[in-house]
C-alpha positions as CSV (number, residue, x, y, z in Angstrom):
1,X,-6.5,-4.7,1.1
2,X,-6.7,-2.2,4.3
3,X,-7.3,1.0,4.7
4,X,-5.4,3.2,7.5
5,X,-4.7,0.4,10.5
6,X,-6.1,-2.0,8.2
7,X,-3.3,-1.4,5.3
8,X,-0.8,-1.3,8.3
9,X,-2.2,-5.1,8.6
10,X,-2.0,-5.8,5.2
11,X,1.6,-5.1,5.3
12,X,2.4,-6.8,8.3
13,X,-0.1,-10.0,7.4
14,X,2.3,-9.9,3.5
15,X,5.5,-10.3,5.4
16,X,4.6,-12.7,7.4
17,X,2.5,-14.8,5.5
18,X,3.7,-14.0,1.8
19,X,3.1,-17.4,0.3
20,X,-0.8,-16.6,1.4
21,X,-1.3,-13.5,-0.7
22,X,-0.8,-13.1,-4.6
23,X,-0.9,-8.9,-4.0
24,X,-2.0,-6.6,-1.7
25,X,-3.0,-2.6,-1.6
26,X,-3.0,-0.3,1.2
27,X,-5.2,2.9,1.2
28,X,-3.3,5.8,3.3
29,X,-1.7,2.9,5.7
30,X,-1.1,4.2,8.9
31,X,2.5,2.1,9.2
32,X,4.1,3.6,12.3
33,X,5.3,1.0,14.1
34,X,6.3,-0.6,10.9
35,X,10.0,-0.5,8.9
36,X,9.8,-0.7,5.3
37,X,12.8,-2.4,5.2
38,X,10.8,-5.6,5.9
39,X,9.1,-5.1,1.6
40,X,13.0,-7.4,1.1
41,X,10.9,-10.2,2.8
42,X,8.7,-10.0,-0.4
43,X,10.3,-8.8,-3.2
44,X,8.2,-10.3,-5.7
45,X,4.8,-9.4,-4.2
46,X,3.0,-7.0,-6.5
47,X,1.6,-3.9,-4.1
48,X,-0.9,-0.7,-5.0
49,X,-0.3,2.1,-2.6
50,X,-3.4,4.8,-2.6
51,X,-2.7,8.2,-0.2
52,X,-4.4,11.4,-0.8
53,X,-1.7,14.1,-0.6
54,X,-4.3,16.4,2.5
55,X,-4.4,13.2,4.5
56,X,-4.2,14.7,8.0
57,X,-4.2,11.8,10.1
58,X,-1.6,9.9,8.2
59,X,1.0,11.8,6.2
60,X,1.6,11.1,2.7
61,X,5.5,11.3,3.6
62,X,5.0,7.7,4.9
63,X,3.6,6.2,2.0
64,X,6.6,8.1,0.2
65,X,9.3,6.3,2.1
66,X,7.3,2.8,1.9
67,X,7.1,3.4,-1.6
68,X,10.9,4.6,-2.2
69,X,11.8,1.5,-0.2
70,X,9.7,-0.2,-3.1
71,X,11.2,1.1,-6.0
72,X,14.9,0.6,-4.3
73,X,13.8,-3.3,-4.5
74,X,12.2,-3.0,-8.1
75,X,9.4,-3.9,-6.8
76,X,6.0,-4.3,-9.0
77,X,4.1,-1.7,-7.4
78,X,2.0,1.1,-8.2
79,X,1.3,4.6,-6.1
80,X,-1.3,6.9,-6.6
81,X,-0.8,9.7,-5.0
82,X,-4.5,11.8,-5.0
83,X,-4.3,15.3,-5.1
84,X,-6.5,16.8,-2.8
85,X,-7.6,13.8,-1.3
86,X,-7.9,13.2,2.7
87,X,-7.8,10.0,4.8
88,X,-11.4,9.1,4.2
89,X,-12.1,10.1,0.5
90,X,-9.2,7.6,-0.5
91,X,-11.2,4.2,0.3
92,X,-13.7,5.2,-2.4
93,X,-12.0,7.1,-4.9
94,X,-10.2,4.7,-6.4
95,X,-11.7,1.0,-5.7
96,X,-12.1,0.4,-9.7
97,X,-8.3,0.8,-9.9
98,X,-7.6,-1.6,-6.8
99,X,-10.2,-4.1,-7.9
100,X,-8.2,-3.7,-12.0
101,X,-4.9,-4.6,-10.1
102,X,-6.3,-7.3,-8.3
103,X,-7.8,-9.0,-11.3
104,X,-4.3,-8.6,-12.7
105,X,-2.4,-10.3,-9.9
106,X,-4.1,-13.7,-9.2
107,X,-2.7,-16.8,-7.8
């Protein structure tokens, strides 16, 4: 799990390493630099995407396209989308729903 920079690393560390992680989740990742067209290196990985839709520092688009590159894969993942939510509120807001989808996906 990583939240801004930190979820950009989670995806990145998933592709690389995918036999290493049983899921991941990434709270408003700020994945510039990254191409969602690297998800078809894990197809099977399970991934929870958090992004409060008043995140100024990284816009909720991007999360949109990482997800739509997810469902375009079927994918097992699962967006929430905050309303209202910023960059900071979403590393808090919805931990009980991160930690539930870890418990879910174990190795």
């Amino acid at each position: 799990m990583g939240h801004s920079i930190g979820g950009a690393g989670t995806y990145y560390l998933a592709v690389k390493d995918p036999e290493r992680w049983a899921a991941i989740a990434v709270l408003a990742p700020a994945a510039f630099q990254l191409d969602p067209n690297s998800l078809a290196k894990i197809p099977k990985m399970p991934v929870m995407v958090v992004h409060g839709d008043m995140d100024t520092a990284v816009p909720v688009a991007l999360s949109r396209r990482w997800t739509d590159m997810m469902k375009s894969l079927k994918m097992d993942y699962q967006y929430i989308e905050v309303p209202g939510g910023d960059h900071g509120t979403v590393i808090s807001s919805h931990q009980a729903q991160v930690f539930a989808f870890f418990a879910k996906h174990k190795k």
